[in-house]
C-alpha positions as CSV (number, residue, x, y, z in Angstrom):
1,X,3.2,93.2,15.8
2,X,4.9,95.9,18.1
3,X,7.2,94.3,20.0
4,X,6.8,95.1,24.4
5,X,8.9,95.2,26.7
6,X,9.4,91.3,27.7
7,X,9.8,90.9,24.1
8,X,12.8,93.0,23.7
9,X,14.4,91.2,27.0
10,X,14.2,88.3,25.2
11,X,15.4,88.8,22.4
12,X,18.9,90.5,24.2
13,X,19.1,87.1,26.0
14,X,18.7,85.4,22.7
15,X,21.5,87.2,21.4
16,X,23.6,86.2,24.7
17,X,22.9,89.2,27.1
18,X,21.9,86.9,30.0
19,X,21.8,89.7,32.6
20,X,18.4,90.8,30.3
21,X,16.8,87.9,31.6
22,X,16.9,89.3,35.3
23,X,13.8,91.8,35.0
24,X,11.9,89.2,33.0
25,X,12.5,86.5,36.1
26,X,11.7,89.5,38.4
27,X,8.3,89.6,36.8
28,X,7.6,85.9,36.1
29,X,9.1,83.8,38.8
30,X,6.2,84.8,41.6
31,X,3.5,83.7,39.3
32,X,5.0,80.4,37.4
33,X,5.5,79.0,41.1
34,X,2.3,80.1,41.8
35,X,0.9,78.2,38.8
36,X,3.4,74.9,39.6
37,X,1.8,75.1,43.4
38,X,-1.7,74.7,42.4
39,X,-0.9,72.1,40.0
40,X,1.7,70.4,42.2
41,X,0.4,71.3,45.6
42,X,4.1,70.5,46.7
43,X,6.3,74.2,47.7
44,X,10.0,72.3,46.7
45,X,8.5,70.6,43.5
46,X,7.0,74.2,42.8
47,X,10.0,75.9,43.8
48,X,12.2,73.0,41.3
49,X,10.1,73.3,38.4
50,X,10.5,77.6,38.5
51,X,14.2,77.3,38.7
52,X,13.6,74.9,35.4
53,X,12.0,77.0,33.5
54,X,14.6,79.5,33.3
55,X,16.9,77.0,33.2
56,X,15.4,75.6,30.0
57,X,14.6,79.7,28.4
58,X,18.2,79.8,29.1
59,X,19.2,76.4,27.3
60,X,16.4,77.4,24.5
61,X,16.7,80.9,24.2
62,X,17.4,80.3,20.4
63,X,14.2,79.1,19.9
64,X,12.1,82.2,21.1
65,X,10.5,84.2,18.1
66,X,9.9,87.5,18.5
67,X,6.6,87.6,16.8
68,X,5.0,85.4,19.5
69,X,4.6,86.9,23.2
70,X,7.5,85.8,25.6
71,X,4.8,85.2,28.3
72,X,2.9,82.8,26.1
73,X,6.5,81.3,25.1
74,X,7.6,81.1,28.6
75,X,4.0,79.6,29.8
76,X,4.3,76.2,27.0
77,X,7.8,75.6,28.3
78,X,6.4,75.7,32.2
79,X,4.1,73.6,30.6
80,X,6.1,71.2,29.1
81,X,8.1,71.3,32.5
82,X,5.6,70.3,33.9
83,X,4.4,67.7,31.9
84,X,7.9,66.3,31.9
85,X,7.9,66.4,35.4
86,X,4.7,64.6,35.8
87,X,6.2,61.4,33.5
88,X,9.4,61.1,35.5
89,X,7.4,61.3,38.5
90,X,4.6,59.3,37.9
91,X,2.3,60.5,40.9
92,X,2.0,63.7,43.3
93,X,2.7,64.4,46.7
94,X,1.4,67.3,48.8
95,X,3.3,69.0,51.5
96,X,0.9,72.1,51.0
97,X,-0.9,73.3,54.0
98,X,-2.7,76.2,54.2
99,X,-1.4,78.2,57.8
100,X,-4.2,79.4,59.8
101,X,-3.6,83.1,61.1
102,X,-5.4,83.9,63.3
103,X,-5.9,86.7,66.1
104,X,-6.9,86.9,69.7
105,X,-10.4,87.8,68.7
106,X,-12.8,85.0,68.7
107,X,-15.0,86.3,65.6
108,X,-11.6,86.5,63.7
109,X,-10.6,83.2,65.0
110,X,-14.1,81.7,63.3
111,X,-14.2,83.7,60.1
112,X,-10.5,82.3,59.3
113,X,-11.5,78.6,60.1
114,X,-14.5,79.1,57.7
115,X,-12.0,80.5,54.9
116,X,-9.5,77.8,55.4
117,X,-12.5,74.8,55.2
118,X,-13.4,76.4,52.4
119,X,-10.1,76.5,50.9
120,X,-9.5,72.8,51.8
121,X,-12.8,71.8,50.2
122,X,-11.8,74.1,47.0
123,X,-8.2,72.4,47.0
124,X,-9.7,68.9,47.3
125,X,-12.6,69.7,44.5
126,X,-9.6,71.0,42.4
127,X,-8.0,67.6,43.2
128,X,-10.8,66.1,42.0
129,X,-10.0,67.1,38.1
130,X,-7.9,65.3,35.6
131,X,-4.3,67.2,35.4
132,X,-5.8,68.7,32.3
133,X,-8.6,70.2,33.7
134,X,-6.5,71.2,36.8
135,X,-4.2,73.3,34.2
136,X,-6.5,74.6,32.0
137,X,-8.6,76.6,35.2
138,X,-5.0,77.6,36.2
139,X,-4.0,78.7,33.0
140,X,-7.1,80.7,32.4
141,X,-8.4,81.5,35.9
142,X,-5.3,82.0,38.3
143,X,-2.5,82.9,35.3
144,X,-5.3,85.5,33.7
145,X,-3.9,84.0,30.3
146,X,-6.3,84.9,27.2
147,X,-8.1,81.6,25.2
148,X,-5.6,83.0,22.3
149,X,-2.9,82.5,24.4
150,X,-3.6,79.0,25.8
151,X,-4.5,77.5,22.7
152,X,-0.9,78.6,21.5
153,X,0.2,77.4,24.6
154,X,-1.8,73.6,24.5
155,X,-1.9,73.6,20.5
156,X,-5.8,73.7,20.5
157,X,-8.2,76.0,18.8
158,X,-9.7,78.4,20.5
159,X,-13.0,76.9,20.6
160,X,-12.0,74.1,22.1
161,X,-10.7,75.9,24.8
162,X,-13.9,77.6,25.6
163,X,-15.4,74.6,25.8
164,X,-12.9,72.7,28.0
165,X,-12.8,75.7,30.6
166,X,-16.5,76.1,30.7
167,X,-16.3,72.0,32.0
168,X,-13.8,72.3,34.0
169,X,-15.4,75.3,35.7
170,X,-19.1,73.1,36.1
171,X,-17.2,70.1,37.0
172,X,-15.1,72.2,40.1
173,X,-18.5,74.0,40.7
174,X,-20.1,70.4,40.8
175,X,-17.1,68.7,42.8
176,X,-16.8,71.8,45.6
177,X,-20.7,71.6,46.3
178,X,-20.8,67.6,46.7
179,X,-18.1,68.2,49.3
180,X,-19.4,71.5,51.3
C-alpha cells in the first residue's frame, strides 16, 4: 500500500514529532465535530468529544499502523469517543438549533422557513433511529466514508454494512414522511 499524505503525518507523530499532527487536525477537526453534532446534537459535547479525539491519537499514537488509512484509524477512535461518551452519560441533550437567516424579502423569508421545517422534521426522523443507525447514515452519508472503511471502523463485514445502511436509509425515509 502506498502510503498518502495523512499517513506519513502520522507516522512523524508516532515517532514524537507532535507539530506533524497540526495539518492533519487542520483537515479533520471541521468534519469529526460535524459527525459528533449530528450524533450529539449538542455544539459543547461536539466541540468536547473533537478535542478528545486528538487527545486520545496523541495518547495512542503508538498504536497507529501505517498499513491502515489514518482517516479510518482516526474515525474508530471518534467512534469509540463516542461510544465512551454515551456510557458515562447515559442520555443526550440538545442545545442544537438551527438559526433562521433570513432577508427582508418575503419569498426569501418563506423559502427559509420551508428549509428549516424541513430540517427539523429530518433532525427529529434522524432522532427517531437507534444510535447505531444514527452513526452508520453519518458514517456513510455525511462522513462520505467507503463500506470498506466502516466495516474496519465497526468490525463488521462489508455486507453487513450494506445491509444495515440500506435500513437505516428506509427507516429515515419511513420516519421523515410519517412526520411531514
Amino acid at each position: 500500500m502506498r502510503m498518502e499524505h495523512d499517513e506519513i503525518l502520522m507516522l512523524e507523530v508516532k515517532n514524537g514529532n507532535l507539530d506533524s499532527l497540526v495539518p492533519l487536525f487542520d483537515k479533520y477537526h471541521v468534519k469529526l465535530y460535524n459527525f459528533f453534532l449530528r450524533l450529539t446534537r449538542n455544539r459543547e459535547t461536539s466541540e468536547d468529544l473533537t478535542q478528545n479525539v486528538f487527545s486520545r491519537i496523541i495518547a495512542y499514537k503508538h498504536t497507529f499502523d501505517e498499513q491502515y488509512r489514518f482517516k479510518t484509524w482516526m474515525y474508530q477512535m471518534a467512534r469509540n469517543t463516542h461510544i465512551d461518551h454515551y456510557h458515562k452519560n447515559k442520555m443526550y441533550f440538545s442545545d442544537f438549533e438551527e438559526t433562521e437567516q433570513t432577508s427582508g424579502k418575503m419569498k426569501e423569508a418563506i423559502d427559509e422557513t420551508e428549509k428549516y421545517e424541513k430540517h427539523e422534521i429530518l433532525y427529529e426522523a434522524l432522532n427517531l433511529l437507534s444510535i447505531d443507525e444514527r452513526e452508520i447514515l453519518e458514517l456513510s452519508k455525511f462522513q462520505d466514508l467507503k463500506y470498506e472503511e466502516i466495516s474496519k471502523i465497526t468490525g463488521n463485514s462489508v455486507g453487513a454494512i450494506k445491509v444495515k445502511v440500506h435500513r437505516a436509509v428506509n427507516k429515515l425515509r419511513n420516519n421523515y414522511f410519517q412526520l411531514a
